[in-house]
N, C-alpha and C positions, 0 to 999 in steps of 0.2 A: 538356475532359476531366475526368472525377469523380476527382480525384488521392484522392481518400477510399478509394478502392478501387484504387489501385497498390500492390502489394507492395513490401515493407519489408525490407530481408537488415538481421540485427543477428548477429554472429558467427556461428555455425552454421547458425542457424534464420531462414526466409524467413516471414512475415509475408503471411497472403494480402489483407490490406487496415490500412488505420489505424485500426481501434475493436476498442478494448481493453475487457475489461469490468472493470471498477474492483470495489477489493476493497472487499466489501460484509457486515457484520458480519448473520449469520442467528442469530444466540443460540441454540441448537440442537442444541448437544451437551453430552453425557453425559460430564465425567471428558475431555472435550476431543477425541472420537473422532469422525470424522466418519462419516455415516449416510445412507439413501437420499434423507433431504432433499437432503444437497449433492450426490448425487447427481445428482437432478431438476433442483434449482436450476442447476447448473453446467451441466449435459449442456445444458438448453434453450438455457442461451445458446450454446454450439455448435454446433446444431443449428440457430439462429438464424442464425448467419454471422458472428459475430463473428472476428477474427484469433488473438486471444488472451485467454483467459478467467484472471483473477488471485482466488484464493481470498481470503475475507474474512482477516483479519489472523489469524496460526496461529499463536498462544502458543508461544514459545520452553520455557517454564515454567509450571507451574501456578500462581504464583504472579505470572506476568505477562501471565493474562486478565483484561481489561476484566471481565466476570462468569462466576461460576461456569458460566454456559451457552457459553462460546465454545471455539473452535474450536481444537485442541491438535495441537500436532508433536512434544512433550518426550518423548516416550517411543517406543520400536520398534513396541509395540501398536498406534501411532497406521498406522503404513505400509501394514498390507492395503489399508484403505481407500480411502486415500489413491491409489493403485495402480489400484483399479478407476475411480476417477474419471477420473485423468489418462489411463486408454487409452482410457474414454470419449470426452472431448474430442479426442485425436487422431485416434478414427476417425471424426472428423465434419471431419477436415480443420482443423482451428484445433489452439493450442500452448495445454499448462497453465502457469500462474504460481502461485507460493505468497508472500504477503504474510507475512514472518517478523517477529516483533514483540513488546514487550512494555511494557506499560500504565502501571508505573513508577506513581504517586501515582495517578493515575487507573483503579486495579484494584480488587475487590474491590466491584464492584459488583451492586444487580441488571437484569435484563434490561429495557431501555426500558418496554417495556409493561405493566410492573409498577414502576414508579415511577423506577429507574434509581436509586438510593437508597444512597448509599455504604453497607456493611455492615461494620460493625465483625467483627477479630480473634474475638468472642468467639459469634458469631453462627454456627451450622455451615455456612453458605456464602460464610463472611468469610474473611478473612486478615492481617494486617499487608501494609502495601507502603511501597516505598521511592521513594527519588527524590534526586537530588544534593542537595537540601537538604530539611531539615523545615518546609516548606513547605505549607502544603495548598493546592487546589485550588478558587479562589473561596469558596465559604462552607463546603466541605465542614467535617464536625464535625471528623473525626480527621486529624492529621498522619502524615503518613507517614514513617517510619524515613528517617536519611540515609542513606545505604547505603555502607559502610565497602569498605578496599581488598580484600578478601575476596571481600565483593556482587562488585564489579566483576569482577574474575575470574570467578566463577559466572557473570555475565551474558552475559560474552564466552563463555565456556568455551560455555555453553547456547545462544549463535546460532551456533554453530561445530558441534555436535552435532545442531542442526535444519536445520541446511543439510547436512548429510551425510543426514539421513531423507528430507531433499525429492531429493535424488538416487535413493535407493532409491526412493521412490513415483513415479519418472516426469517429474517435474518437471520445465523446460525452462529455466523464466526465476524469478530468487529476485529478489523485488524487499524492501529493507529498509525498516521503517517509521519515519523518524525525524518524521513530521509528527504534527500535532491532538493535541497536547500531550502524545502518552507517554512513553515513557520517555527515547529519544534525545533527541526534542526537547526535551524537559526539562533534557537538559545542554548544548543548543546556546542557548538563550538564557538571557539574564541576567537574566532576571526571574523565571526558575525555580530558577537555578543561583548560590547565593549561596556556595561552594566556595571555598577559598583556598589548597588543592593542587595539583598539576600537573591536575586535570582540570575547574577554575573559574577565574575570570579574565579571562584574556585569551582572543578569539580562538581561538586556535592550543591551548589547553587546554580550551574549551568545544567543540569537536570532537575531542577526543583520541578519546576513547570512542567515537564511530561509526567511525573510522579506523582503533582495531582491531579492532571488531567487523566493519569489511568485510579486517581482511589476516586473521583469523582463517577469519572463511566462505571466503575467496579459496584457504585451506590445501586446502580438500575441494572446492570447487567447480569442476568442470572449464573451464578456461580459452577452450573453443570455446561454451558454454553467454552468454548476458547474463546480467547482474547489472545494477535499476534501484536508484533509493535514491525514495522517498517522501519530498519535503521541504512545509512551511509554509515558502510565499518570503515571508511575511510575516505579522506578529503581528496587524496593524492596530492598534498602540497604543506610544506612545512610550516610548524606552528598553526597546522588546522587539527581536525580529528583524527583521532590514530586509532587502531584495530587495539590497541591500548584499551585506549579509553572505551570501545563498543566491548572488551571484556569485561570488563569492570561493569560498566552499565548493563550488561545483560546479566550478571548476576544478581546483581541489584534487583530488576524486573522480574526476573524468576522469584526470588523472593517475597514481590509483590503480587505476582498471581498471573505473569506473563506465560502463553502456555508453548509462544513458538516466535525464532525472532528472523522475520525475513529480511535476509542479509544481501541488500541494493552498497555502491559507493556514489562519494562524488554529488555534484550538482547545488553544491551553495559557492563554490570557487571557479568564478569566470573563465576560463581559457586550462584547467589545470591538463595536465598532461597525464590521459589514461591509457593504461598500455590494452589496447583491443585487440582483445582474441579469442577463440574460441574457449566459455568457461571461465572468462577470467576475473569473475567476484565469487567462486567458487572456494579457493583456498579461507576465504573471510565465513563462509559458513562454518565450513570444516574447523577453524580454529574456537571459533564461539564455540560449535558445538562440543567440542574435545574440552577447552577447557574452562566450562562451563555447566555442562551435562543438560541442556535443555536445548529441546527441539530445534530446529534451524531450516531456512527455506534458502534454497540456492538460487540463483538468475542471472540472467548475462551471457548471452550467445551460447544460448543451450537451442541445440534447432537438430539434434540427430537422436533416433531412440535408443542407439546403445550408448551413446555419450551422457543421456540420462539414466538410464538405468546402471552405467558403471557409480555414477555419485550416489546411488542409492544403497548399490550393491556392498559400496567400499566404504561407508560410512560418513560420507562425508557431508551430509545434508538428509533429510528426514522427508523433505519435499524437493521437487524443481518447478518452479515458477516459468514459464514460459507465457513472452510476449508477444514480438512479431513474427515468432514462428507460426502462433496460435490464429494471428492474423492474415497470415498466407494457407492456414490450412485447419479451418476448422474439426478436422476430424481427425487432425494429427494422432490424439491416445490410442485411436482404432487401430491404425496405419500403423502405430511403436508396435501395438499388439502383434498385430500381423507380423511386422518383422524380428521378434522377437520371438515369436512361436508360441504367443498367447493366446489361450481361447475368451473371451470375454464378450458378453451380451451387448448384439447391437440394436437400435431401436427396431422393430418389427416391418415399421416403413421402408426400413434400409438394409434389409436381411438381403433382399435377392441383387444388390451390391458386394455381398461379402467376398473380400480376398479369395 
């Protein structure tokens, strides 16, 4: 049996198979609005056959985009759009997700394909950014602002008011971004977070801040809807975060009403040394999930459909996240189907296509 393609019930919403489309940063908006690109982009992989399609990380703040060009929630303006998407995606049968997020030392940049270039405050498509300690970011020039108890209240305040717009635009599933070094992640490890207040230190104060940024979202978010959290189960570098410590905190988060924890490494440590291979953040689902007993999303050079569907089959993850595989082949689920000897519905436009 292709368990790839058993459906999935996570509170409300039923899941018509296990490939999720991982949130993928399109640099692409104007002022944070989203436009027919994401449109196209999103809707294809719907239309694809994917289960559920997760938007690239959507700025809680303006001031916590990765670059001027990404993708924004902070404002009511942002919701028309938003709206036409998400009915998109569900009348192709799959659920919208929105990646809520903010980039914390790693913002104020520009777009990959134009160098990816920290941009200083003084720069008109800069800004200052912050981050639990004045820290920079491997060799970056400028230090980032520590962000005083004020920030932190705005920070919460502001994922708390983007998760009430991802309601109004449709939304199904809020997954939080505490991984590849933005801002959360920045206060769960200690090699970002040199802090000596209740929210640096120990443990249990280096998750203070995602803890209440999820009872805050938890205030507007409706209770039969999921909630995932995006973590790095691991820094790959010593004296950073360890598959340790993302056990510990995913049971924590289960306890708080976390319903699935998409298990990314890596990317708040400049240069670290990750072993690339196919599958290989895969064993970090499979341990969260084993000893933890809550859902888990696997990703990381997942690009064949039996190598997805064996992690589902063997337990090892509950979902597979697929990025630029999904990017080279929009109709990848169709195509596992196929090669797995799946029968599953395809859009009616695309039926005299079929395998």
């Amino acid at each position: 049996m292709a368990h790839l393609f058993s459906p999935l019930k996570i509170k409300s919403i039923e899941l018509k198979n296990r490939i999720v489309v991982s949130p993928m940063c399109e640099y692409s908006s104007i002022d944070g609005f989203a436009n027919n690109w994401h449109l196209v982009h999103l809707g294809a992989r719907a239309i694809g056959g994917a289960g559920l399609i997760i938007t690239e990380a959507a700025a809680v703040s303006a001031e916590g985009r990765i670059t001027f060009a990404d993708l924004g929630i902070w404002k009511n303006e942002h919701i028309a759009k938003l709206k036409e998407i998400t009915n998109f995606i569900e009348e192709q049968g799959a659920f919208a997700g929105v990646q809520l997020a903010h980039a914390g030392r790693k913002a104020s940049h520009t777009e990959p394909w134009n160098g990816g270039k920290q941009l200083p405050p003084t720069d008109e498509n800069g800004w200052d950014t912050v981050a639990p300690s004045a820290i920079p970011f491997g060799r970056e020039p400028i230090a980032p602002v520590e962000v005083d108890k004020a920030g932190i209240v705005k920070v919460i305040a502001d994922f708390k008011a983007a998760a009430g717009r991802a309601l109004a635009a449709g939304f199904k599933v809020i997954e939080l971004h505490a991984a590849h070094g933005y801002l959360i992640h920045q206060f769960l490890s200690p090699i970002s977070n040199q802090r000596t207040d209740e929210y640096g230190g120990l443990f249990a104060h280096r998750i203070r801040l995602l803890l209440e940024i999820l009872a805050a979202v938890k205030e507007v978010w409706p209770e039969e809807y999921p909630l995932f959290v995006r973590i790095s189960a691991t820094e790959w570098t010593e004296g950073g975060w360890t598959i340790e410590d993302s056990v510990g905190l995913s049971k924590i988060l289960k306890e708080n009403g976390v319903d699935l924890i998409d298990c990314s490494t890596g990317g708040n440590v400049a240069g670290a040394q990750i072993p690339l291979k196919p599958g290989y953040q895969v064993e970090f689902a499979e341990t969260i999930k084993k000893e933890t007993d809550i859902l888990t999303g696997a990703v990381g050079l997942i690009t064949e459909a039996e190598q997805a569907n064996e992690i589902i089959t063997n337990g090892q993850a509950d979902v597979v996240l697929l990025a630029r595989e999904l990017l080279k082949d929009p109709h990848f689920p169709l195509r596992a189907a196929h090669e797995l000897g799946v029968e599953v519905k395809w859009p009616s436009q695309y039926e005299r296509a079929k395998w």
